[in-house]
BAZA-851813 format. One record per residue: residue in one letter; x, y, z of N, C-alpha, C in turn. Coordinates in pm, whole numbers, padded with zeros to 5 digits, always signed. Example, Ala and Ser with C-alpha at 12.3 -4.5 7.8 and 13.67 -1.06 7.14 Angstrom:
2
A+01319-00569+00780+01230-00450+00780+01320-00330+00780 S+01285-00225+00708+01367-00106+00714+01290+00003+00787 
***
This chain:
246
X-00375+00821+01562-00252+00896+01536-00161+00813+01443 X-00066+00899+01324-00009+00812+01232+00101+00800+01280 X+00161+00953+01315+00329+01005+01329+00322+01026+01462 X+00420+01024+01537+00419+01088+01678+00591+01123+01674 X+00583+01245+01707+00774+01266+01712+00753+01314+01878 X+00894+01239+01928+00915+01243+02089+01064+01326+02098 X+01071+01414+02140+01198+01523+02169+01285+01484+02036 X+01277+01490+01923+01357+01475+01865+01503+01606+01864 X+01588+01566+01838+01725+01651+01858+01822+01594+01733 X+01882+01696+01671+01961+01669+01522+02075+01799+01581 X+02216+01735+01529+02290+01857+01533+02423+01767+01417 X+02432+01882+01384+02597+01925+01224+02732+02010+01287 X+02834+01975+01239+02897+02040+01280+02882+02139+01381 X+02841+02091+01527+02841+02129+01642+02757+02238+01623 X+02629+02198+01526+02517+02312+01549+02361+02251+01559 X+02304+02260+01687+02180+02234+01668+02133+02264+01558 X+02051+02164+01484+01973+02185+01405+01780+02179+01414 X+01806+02070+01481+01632+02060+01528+01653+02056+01702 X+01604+02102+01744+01609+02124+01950+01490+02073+01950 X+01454+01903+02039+01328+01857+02133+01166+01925+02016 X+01247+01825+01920+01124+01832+01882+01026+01743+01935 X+00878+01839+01913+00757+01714+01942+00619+01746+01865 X+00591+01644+01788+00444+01685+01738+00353+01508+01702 X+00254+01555+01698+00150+01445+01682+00101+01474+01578 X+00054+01345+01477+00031+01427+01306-00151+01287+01341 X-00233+01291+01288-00347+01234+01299-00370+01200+01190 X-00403+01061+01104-00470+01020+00980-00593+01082+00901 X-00483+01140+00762-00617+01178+00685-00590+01329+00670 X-00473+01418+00761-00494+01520+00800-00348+01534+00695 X-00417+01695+00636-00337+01753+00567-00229+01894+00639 X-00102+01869+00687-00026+01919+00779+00106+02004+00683 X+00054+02162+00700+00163+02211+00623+00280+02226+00731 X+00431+02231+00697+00509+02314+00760+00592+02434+00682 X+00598+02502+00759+00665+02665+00710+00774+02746+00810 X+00804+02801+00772+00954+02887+00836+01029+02933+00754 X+01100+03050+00830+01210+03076+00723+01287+02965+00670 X+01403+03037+00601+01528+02931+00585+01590+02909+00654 X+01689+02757+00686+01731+02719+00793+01664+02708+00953 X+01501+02704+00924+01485+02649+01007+01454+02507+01083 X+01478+02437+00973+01456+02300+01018+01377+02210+00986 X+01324+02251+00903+01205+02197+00792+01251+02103+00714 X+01364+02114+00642+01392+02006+00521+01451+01897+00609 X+01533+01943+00754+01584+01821+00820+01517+01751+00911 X+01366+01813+00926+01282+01740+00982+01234+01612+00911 X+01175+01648+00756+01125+01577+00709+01216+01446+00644 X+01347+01506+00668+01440+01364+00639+01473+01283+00739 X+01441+01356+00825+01438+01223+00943+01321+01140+01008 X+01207+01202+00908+01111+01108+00944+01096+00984+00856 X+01179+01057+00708+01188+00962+00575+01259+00892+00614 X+01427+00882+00739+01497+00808+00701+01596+00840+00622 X+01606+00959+00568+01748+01027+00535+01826+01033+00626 X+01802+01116+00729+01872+01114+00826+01814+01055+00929 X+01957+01057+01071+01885+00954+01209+01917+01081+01326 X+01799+01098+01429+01759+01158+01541+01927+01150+01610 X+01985+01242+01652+02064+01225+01806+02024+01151+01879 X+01895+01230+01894+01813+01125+02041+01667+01173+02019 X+01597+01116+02105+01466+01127+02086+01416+00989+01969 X+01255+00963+01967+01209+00837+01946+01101+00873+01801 X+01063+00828+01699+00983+00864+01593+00899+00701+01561 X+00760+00752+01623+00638+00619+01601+00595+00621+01487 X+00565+00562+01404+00457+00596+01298+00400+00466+01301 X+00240+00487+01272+00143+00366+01292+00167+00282+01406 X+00194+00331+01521+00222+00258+01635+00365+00200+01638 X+00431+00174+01525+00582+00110+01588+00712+00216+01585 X+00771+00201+01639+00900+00240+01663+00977+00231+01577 X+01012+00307+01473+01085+00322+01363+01218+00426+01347 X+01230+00459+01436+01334+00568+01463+01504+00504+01401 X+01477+00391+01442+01625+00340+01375+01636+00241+01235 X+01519+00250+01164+01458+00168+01033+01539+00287+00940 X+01542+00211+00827+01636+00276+00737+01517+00297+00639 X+01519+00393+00524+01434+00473+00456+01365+00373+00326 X+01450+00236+00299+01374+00136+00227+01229+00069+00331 X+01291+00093+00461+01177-00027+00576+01094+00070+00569 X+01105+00196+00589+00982+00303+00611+00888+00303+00500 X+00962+00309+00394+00856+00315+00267+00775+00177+00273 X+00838+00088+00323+00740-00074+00252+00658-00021+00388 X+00635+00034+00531+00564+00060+00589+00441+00183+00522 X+00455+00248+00439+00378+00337+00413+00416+00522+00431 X+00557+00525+00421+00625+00655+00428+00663+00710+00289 X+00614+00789+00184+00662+00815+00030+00717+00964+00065 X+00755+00995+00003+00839+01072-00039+00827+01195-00219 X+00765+01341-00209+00784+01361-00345+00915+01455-00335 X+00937+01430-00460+01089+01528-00461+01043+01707-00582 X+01095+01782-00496+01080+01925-00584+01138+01919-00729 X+01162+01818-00798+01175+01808-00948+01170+01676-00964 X+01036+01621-01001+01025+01485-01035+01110+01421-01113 X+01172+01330-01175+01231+01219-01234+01187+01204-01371 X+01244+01285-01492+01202+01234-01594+01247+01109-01650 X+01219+01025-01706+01257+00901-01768+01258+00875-01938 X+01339+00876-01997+01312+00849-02109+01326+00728-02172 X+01175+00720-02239+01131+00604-02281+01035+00493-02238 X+01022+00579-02107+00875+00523-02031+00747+00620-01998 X+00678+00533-02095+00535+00602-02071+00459+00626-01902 X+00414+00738-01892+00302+00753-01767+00203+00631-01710 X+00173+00555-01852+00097+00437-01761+00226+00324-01681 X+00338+00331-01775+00461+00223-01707+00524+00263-01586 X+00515+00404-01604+00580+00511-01450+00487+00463-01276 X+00343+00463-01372+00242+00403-01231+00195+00299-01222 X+00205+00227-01278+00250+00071-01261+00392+00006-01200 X+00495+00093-01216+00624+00081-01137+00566+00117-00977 X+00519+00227-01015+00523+00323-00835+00414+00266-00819 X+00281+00203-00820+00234+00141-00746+00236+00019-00691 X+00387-00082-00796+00419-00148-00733+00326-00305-00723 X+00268-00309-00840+00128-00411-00826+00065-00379-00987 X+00003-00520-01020-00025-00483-01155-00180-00376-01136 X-00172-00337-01248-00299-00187-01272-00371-00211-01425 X-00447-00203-01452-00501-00180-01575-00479-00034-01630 X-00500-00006-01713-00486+00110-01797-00617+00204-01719 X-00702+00130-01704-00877+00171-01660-00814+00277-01562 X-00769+00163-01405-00700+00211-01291-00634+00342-01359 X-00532+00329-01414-00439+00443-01454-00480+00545-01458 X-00597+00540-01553-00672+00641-01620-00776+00719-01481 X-00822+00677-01436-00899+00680-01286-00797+00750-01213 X-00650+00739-01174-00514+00819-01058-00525+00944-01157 X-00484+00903-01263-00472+00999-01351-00553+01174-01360 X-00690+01112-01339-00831+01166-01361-00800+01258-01198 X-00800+01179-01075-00832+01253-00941-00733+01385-00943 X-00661+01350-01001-00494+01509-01045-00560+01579-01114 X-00668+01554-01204-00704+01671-01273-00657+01696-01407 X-00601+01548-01476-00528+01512-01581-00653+01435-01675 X-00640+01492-01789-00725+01433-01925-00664+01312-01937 X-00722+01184-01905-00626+01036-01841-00616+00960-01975 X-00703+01031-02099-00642+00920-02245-00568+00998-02313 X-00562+01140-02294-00407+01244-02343-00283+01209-02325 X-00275+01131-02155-00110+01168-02099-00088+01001-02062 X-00204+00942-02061-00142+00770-02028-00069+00719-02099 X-00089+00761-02272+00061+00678-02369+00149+00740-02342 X+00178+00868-02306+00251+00972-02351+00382+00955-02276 X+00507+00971-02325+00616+00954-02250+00693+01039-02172 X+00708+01014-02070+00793+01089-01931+00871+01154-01983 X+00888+01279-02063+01005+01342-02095+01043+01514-02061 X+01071+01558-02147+01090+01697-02162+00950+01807-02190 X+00882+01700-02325+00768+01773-02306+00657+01797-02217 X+00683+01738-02122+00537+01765-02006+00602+01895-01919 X+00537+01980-01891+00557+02045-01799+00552+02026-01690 X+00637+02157-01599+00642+02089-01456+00534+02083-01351 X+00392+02121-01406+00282+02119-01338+00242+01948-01386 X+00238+01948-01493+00198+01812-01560+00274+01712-01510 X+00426+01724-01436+00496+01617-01428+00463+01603-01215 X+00449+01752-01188+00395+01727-01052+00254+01648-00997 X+00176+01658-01108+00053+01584-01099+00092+01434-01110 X+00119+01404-01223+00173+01235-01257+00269+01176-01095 X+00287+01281-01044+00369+01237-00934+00277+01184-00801 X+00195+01320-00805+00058+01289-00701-00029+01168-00757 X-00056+01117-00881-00078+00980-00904-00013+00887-00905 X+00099+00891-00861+00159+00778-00848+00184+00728-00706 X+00163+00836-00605+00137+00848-00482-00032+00794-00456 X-00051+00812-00486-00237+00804-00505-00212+00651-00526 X-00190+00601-00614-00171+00434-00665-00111+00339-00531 X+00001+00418-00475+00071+00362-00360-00023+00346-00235 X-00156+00404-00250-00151+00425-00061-00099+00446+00013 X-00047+00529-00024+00015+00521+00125+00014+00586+00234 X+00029+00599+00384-00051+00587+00482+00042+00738+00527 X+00163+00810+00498+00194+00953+00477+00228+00926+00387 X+00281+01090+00337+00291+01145+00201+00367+01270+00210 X+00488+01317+00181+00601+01438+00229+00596+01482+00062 X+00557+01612+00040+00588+01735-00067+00718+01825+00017 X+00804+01839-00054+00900+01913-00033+00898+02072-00123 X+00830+02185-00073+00773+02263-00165+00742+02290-00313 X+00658+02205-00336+00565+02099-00443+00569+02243-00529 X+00558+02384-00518+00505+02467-00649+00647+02477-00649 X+00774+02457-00677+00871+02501-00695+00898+02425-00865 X+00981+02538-00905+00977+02561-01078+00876+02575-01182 X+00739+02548-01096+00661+02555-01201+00537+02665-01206 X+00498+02718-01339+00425+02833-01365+00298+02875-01263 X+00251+02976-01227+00166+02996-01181+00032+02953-01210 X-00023+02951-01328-00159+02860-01375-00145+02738-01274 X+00003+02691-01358+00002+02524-01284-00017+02532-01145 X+00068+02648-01073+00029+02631-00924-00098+02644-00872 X-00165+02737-00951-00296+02731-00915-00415+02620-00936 X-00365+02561-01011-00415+02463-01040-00380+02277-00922 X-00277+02342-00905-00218+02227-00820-00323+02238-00670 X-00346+02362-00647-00405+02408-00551-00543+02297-00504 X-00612+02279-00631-00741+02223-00624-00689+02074-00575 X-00600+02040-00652-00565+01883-00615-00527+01887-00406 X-00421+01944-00410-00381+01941-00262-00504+01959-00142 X-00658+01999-00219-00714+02043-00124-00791+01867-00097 X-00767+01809-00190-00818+01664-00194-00751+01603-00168 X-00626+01589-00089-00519+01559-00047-00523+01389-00021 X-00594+01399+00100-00641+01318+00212-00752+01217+00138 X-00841+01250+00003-00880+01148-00057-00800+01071-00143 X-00729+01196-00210-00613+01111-00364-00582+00997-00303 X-00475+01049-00136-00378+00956-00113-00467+00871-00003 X-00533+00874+00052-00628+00767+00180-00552+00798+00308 X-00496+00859+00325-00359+00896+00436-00331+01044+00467 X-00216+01038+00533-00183+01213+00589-00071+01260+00498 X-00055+01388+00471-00008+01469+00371+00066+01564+00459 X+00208+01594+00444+00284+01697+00496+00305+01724+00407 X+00310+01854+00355+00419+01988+00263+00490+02071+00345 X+00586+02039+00278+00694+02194+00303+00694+02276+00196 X+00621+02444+00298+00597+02541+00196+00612+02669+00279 X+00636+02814+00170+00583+02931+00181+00453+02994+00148 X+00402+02910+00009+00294+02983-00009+00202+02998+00084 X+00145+03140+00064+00039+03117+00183-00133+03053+00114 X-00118+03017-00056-00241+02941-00074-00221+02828-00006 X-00138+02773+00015-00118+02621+00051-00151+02618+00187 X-00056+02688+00270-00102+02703+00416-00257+02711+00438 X-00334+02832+00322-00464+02846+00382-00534+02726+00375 X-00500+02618+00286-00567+02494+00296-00595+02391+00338 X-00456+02387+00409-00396+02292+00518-00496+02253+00653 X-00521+02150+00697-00566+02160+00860-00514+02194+00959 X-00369+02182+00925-00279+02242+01053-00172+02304+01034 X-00113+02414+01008-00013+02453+01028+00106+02472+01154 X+00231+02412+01122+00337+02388+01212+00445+02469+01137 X+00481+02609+01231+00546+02733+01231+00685+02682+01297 X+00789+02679+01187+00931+02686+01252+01024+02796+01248 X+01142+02772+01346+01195+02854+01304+01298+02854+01457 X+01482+02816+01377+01580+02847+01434+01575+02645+01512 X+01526+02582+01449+01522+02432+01452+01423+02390+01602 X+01325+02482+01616+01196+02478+01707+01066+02500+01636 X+00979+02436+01672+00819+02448+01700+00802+02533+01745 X+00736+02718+01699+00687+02805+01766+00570+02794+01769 X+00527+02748+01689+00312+02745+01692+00316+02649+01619 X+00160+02551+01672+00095+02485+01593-00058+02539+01620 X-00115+02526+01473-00262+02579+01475-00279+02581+01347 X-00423+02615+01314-00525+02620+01220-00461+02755+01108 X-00475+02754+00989-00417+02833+00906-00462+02999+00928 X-00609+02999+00984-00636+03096+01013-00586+03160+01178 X-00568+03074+01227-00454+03108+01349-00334+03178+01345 X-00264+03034+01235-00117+03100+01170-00075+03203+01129 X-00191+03243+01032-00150+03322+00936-00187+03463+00964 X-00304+03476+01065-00340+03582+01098-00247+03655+01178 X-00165+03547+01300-00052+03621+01352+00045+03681+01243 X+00099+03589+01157+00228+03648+01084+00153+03752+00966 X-00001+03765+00964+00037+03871+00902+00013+04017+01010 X-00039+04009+01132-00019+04138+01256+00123+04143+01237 X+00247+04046+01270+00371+04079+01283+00404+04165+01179 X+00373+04107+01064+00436+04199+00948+00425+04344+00910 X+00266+04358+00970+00215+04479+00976+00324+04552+01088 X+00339+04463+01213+00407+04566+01307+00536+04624+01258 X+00610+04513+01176+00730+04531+01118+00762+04634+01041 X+00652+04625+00916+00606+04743+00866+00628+04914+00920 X+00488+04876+00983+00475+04988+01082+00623+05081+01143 X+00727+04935+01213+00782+05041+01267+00923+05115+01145 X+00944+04989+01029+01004+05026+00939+00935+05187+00854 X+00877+05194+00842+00827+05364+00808+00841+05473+00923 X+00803+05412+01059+00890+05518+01167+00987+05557+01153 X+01035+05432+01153+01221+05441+01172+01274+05555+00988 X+01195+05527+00869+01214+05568+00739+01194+05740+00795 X+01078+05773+00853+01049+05864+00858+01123+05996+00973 X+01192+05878+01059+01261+05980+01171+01429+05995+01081 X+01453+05902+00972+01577+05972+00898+01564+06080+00828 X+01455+06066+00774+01417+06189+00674+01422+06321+00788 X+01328+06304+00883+01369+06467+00956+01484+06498+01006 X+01585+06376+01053+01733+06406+01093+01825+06500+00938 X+01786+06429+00872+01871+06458+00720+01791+06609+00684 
***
């Protein structure tokens, strides 16, 4: 086991935000979470980063007790972080970007190799500089290699297809399903799509700052899509008993 969260509890201006949370995350394992909005998703994952700190309740990762480590100690432990609009830089090339983020010298070879597992033509984009012209599929990949370079032992996407084109998302698709090789470690996203979910090993269903289900994507998804149907369903009743009143 990598992560273990023990009753965790978060509250804002006198509003629960996360209620007793608890989940166990296992190495290697690619773990989506999903929910509406405001349910507790983005403030989960900052308090495992170290953005934010628990009320109460205890957060293990790799066996120690880190619940009160601040978000520099977590990372030198093996906690990264991607952000929904990567960091352009101008004036630094892609090979200088992953040589920073991995933090250790690299050869160009290496580079070209992180580069390659994203699904990136690695002697096109290694001179090429961090700017405006890469797109945001192209700049989300360079990100997953630079994660890839780190090792590191988790890995948090904060809904990773956001701003960028559909090709690219689909394309991103193939990478995320290799998740667990790129990075050697466990992979959380926060997402809606339901390609992503279907890929996932585990899906963790929130909603209203609780854990309603954990399970297999085909678990997940099969319920929320019966609900929707029921929803459906009774929304055309209800459409259809106005029409005969009127």
């Amino acid at each position: 086991m990598i992560l273990k969260l023990e009753d965790i509890c978060f509250e804002r201006d006198n509003k629960k935000i996360l209620k007793n949370i608890n989940l166990d995350m296992d190495l290697g394992k690619f773990i989506a979470i999903t929910g509406p909005n405001g349910s507790g998703k983005s403030t989960l994952v900052k308090i495992i980063m170290g953005i934010e700190k628990p009320d109460s309740g205890k957060i293990i990762f790799d066996g120690k007790d880190i619940t009160d480590m601040e978000i520099n100690e977590r990372a030198k432990l093996g906690i990264s972080f991607g952000f929904q609009q990567p960091v352009k830089f101008k004036g630094i090339t892609v090979y200088d970007l992953l040589k920073i983020s991995a933090n250790k010298k690299i050869t160009k070879k290496e580079a070209c190799e992180a580069l390659s597992k994203v699904g990136l033509c690695a002697k096109e984009y290694v001179d090429r500089e961090v700017n405006g012209s890469l797109s945001g599929g192209e700049l989300k990949r360079i990100e997953i290699a630079t994660v890839a370079l780190r090792e590191t032992k988790l890995t948090i996407f904060d809904e990773p297809e956001a701003g960028i084109d559909l090709w690219s998302f689909n394309n991103l698709i193939d990478v995320f399903q290799t998740m667990s090789e790129i990075t050697k470690g466990t992979t959380i996203i926060i997402s809606h799509q339901e390609k992503i979910l279907k890929i996932a090993d585990e899906i963790v269903l929130m909603k209203s700052g609780e854990i309603r289900q954990i399970g297999t994507s085909e678990e997940i998804l099969n319920g929320e899509i019966k609900n929707k149907r029921l929803l459906q369903n009774k929304k055309r009743m209800l459409e259809r008993r106005i029409r005969i009143i009127k």
